[in-house]
Structures are given as C-alpha cells and as structure tokens.
Backbone as CSV, one residue per row, in Angstrom:
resi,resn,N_x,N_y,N_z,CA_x,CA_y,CA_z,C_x,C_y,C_z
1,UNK,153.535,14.360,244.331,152.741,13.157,244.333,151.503,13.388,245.184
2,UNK,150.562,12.559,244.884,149.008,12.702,245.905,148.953,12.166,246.745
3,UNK,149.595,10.940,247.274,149.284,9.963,248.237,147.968,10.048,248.490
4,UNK,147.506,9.769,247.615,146.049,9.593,247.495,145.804,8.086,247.739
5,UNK,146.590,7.423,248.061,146.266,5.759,248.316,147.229,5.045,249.120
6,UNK,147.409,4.080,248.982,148.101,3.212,250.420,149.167,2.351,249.186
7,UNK,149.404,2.743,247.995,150.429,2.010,247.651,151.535,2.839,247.859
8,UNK,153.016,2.173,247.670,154.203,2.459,247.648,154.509,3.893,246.973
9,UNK,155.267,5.174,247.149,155.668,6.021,246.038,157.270,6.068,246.651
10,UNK,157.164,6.200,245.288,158.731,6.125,244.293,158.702,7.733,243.997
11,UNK,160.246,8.412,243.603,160.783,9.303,243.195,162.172,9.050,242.496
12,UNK,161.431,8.714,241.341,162.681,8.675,240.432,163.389,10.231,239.343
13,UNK,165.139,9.912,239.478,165.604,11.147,238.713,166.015,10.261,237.305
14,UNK,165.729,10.839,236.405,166.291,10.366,235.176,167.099,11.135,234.201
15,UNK,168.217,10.918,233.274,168.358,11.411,232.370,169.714,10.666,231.384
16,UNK,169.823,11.018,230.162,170.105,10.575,229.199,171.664,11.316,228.508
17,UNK,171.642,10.549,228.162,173.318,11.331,227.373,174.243,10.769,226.261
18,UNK,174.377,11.584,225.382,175.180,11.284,224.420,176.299,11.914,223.854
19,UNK,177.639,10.811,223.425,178.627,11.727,222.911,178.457,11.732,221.249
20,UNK,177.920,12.690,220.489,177.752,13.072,219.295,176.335,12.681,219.410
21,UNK,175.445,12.901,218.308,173.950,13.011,218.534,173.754,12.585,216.616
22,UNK,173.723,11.565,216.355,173.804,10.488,217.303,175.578,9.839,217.371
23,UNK,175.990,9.280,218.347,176.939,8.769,218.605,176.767,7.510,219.798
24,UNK,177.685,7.594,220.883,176.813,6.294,221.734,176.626,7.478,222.573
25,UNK,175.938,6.525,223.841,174.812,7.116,224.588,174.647,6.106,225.905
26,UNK,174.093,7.117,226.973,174.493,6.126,228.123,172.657,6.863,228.713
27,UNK,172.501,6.176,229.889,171.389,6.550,230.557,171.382,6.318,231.993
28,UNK,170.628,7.095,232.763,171.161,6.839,233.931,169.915,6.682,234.866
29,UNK,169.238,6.289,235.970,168.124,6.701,236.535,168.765,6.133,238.321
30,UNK,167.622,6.828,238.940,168.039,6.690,240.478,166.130,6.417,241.015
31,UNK,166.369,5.568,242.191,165.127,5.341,242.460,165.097,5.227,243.740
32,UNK,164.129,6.068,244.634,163.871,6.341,245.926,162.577,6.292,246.477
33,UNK,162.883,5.158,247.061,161.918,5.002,248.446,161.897,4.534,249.568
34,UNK,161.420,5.227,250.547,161.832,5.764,251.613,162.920,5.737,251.699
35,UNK,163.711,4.989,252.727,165.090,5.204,252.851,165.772,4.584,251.758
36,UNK,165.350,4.017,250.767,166.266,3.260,249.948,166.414,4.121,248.672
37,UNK,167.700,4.037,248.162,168.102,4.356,247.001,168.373,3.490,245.940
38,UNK,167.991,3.118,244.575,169.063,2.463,243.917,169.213,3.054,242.467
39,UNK,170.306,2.715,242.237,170.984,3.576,240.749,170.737,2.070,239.927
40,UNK,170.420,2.866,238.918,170.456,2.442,237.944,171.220,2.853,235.979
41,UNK,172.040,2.253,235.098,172.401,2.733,234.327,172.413,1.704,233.150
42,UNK,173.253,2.370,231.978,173.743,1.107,230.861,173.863,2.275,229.614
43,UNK,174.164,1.802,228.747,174.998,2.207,227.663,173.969,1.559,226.161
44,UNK,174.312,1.989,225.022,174.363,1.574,223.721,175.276,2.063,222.744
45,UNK,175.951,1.840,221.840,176.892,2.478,220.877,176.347,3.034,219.908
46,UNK,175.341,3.288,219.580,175.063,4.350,218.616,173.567,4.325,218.880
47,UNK,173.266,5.522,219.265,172.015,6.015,219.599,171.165,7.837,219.271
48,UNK,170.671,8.368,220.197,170.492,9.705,220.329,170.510,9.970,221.447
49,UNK,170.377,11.279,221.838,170.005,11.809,223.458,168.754,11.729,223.878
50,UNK,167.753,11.529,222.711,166.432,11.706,223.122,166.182,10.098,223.753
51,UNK,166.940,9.115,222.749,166.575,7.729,222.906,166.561,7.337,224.343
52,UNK,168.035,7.878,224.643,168.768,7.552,225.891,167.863,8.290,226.737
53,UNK,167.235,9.399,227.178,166.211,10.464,227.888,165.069,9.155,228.132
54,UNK,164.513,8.527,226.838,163.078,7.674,227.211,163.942,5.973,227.703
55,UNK,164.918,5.618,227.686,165.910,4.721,227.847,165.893,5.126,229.482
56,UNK,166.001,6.186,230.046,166.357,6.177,231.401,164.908,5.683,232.322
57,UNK,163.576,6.251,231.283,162.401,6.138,232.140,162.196,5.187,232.354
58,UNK,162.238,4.370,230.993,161.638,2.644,230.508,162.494,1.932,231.809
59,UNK,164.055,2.119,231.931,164.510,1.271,232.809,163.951,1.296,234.221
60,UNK,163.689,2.653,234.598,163.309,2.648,235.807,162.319,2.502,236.304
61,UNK,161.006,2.492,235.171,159.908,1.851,235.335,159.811,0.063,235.399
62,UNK,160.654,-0.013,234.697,160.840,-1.627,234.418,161.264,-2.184,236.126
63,UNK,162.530,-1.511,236.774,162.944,-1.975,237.581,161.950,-1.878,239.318
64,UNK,160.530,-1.481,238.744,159.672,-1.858,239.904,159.039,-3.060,239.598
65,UNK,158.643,-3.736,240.865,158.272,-5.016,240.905,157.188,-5.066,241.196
66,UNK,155.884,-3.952,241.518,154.970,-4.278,241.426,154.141,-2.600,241.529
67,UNK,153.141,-2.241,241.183,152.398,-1.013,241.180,152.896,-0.105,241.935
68,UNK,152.823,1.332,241.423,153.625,2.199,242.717,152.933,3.278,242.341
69,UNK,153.119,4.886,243.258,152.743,5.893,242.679,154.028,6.130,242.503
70,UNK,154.658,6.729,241.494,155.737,7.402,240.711,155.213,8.366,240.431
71,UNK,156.706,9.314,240.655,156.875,10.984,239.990,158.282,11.020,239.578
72,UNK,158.349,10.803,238.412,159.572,10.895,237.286,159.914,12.727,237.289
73,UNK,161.584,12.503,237.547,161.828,14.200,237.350,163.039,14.040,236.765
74,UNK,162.972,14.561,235.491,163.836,15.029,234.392,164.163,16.225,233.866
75,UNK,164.979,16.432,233.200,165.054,17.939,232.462,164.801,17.562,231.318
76,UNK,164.495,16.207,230.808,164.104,16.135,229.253,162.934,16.812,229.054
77,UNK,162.516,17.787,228.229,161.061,18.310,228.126,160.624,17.374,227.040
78,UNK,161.340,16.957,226.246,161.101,15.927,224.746,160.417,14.682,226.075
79,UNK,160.355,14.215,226.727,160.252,13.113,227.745,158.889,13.507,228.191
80,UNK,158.408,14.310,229.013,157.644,15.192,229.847,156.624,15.264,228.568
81,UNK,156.836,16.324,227.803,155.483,16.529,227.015,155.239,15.714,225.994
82,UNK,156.343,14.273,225.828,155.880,13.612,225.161,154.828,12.377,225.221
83,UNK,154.900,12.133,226.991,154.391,11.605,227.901,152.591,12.349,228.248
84,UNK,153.241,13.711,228.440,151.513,14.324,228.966,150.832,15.357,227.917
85,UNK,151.881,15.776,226.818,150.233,16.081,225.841,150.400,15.637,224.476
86,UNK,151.566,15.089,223.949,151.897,14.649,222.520,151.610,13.088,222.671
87,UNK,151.206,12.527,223.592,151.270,10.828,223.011,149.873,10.326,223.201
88,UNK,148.474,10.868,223.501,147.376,10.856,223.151,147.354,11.261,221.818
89,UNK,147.680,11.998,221.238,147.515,12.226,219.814,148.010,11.634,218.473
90,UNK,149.465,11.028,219.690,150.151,10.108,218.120,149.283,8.722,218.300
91,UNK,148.847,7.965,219.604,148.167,6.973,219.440,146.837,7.120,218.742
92,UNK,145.987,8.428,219.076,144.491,8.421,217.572,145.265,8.616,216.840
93,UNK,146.589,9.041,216.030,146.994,8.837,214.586,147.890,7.091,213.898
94,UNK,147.360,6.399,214.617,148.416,5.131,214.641,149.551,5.263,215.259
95,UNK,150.304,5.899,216.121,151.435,6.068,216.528,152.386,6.812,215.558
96,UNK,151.783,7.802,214.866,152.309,9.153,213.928,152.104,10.112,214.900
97,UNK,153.103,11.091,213.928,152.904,12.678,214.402,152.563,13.425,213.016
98,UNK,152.004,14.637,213.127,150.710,14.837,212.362,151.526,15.275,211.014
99,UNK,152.613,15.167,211.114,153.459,15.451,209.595,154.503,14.249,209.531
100,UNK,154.000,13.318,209.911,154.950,12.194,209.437,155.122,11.187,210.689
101,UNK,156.168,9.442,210.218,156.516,8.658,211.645,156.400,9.662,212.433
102,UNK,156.282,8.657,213.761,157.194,8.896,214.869,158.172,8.788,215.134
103,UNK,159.338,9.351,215.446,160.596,9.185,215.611,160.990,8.161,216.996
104,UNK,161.390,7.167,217.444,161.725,6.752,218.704,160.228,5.940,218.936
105,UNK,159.246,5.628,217.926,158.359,5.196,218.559,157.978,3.453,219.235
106,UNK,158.934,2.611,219.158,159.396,1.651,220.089,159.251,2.494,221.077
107,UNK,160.355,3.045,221.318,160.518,3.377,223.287,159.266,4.307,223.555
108,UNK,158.295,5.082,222.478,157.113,5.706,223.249,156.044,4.736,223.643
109,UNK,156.156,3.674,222.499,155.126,2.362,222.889,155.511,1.324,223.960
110,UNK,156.805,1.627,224.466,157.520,0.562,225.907,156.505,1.590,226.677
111,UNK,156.872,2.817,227.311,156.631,3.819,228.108,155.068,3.826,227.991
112,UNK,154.224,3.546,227.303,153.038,4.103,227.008,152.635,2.528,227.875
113,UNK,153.167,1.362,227.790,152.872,0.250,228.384,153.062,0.326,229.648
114,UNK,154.501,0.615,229.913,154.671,0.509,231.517,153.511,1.877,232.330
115,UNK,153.095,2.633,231.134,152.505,4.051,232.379,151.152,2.948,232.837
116,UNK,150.920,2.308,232.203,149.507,1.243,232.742,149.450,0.552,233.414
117,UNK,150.844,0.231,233.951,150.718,-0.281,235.412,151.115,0.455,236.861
118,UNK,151.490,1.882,236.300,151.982,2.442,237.189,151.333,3.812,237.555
119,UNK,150.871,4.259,238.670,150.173,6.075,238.878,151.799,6.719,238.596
120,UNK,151.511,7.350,237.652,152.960,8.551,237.206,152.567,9.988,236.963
121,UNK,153.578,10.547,237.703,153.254,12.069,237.568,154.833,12.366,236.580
122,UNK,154.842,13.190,235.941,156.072,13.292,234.924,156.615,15.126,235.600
123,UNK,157.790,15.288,235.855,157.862,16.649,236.302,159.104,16.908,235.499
124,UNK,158.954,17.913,235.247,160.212,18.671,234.482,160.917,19.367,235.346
125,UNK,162.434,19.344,235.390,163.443,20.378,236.291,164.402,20.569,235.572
126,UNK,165.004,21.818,236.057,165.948,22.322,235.426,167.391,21.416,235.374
127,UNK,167.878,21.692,234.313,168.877,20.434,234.521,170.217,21.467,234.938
128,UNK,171.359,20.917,235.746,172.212,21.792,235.824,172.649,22.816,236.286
129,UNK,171.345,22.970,237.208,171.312,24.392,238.551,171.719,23.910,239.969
130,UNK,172.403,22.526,239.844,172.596,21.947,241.346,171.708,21.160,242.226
131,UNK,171.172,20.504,241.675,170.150,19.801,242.111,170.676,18.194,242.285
132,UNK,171.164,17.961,243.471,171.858,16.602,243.984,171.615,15.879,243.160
133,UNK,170.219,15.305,242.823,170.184,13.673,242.336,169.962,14.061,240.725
134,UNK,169.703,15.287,240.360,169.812,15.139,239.101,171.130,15.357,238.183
135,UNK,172.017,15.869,239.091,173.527,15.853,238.576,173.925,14.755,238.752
136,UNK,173.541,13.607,239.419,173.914,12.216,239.892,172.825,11.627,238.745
137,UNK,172.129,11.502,238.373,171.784,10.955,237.119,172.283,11.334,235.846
138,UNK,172.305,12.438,235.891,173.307,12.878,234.711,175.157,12.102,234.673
139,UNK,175.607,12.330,235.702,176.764,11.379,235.900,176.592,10.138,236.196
140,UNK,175.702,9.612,236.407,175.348,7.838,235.516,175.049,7.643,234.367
141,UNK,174.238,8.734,233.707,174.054,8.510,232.275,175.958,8.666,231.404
142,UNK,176.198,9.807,232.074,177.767,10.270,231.035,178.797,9.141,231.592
143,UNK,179.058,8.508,232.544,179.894,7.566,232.841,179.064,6.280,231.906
144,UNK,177.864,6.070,231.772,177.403,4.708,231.113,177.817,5.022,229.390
145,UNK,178.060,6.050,228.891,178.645,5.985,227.220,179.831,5.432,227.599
146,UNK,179.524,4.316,226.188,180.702,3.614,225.528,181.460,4.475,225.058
147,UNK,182.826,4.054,225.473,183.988,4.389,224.570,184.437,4.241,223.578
148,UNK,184.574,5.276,222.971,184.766,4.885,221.709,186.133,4.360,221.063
C-alpha cells in the first residue's frame, strides 16, 4: 500500500471455494485494520469457484463503511487480472470479452462499482505455501459450502 494519504488502510485476504465446479460454493474474506480483525463468510448452492473468488472481494468491499486504502490479497489470478488488465477492455466492449459474453459479469460490474469508492491495490499470492491468513480464508470459504 502507499499511504500516500491520511485515510484508513485495510488488508484484506480473500478466497473462494467450491465442491464440484460448478456445485455449491462458499467464500470467505478477513479484514484488517490495525489491531482489528474481522472474518467474514457465506455460502450459495450452486455456483463456481470463480463466482465465489469475486463473491469474497464484493463482500469485503461491501463490508467497509466508508473510503479506505485497500490491498486485496488472493491467489485468484482470474480475480487480480480481471480487476487490473481485462476489465478496462470488457467495459470499451459493453461488458464483453473479445470472443463473446462475459462470463460472471454481474459480480465484475458489483466490483467495478465498489473499486470507485475505494483506493485498491489487488495482489496476487501463492495460495497454499503457509501463509496464516490466507489458509484462514480459504478455511472460511471451505467451511461456508453448503452441504449437500
């Protein structure tokens, strides 16, 4: 992040999960600042992994209450580069991609709303190398799938 200004920053972990693809799907996000933590999660019964991936951001963008600098860190790369170099291009095509719909494009047009009220940096990490809060988002997303 820049702290380039005197508002609030946030460090949120996000990520998404599904049993069968599509099957249901849970999402999970965690949100930190300064000393505070809060989790966040929820479920749908039939979804994708990708859905649930932009499902974790939307919530955790949603769940600020007023302007912040945010730096979102995920292992979704579908999330990340859909955010910083694929979604200038589907908006000059109407919200297409250059061989057809958009797939998921509700949740790119939630996300494309909330980035306008918010300074966001989008970071990609490895998922699954031990990294505290992103194995803890991942186990909020896999505990939030419905049972089937």
């Amino acid at each position: 992040m820049n702290q380039t200004s005197n508002i609030p920053q946030v460090i949120a972990y996000t990520d998404g999960a599904c049993s069968g693809n599509p099957g249901p799907g849970g999402w999970g996000a965690i949100l930190i600042y300064g000393g505070y933590t809060k989790c966040l999660s929820g479920g749908e019964g039939s979804t994708t992994n990708n859905r649930m991936e932009l499902m974790a951001a939307i919530k955790a963008l949603e769940a600020l209450k007023y302007p912040v600098e945010i730096e979102i860190r995920t292992d979704s790369a579908y999330l990340v580069k859909g955010m910083t170099e694929w979604l200038p291009h589907w908006k000059r095509r109407g919200w297409r991609r250059q061989t057809g719909p958009l797939e998921n494009r509700d949740l790119w047009e939630r996300l494309d709303n909330l980035s306008a009220t918010h300074y966001i940096s989008w970071r990609w990490i490895h998922g699954h190398i031990g990294d505290k809060l992103n194995e803890e988002a991942d186990r909020l997303a896999r505990e939030a799938v419905p049972k089937r």
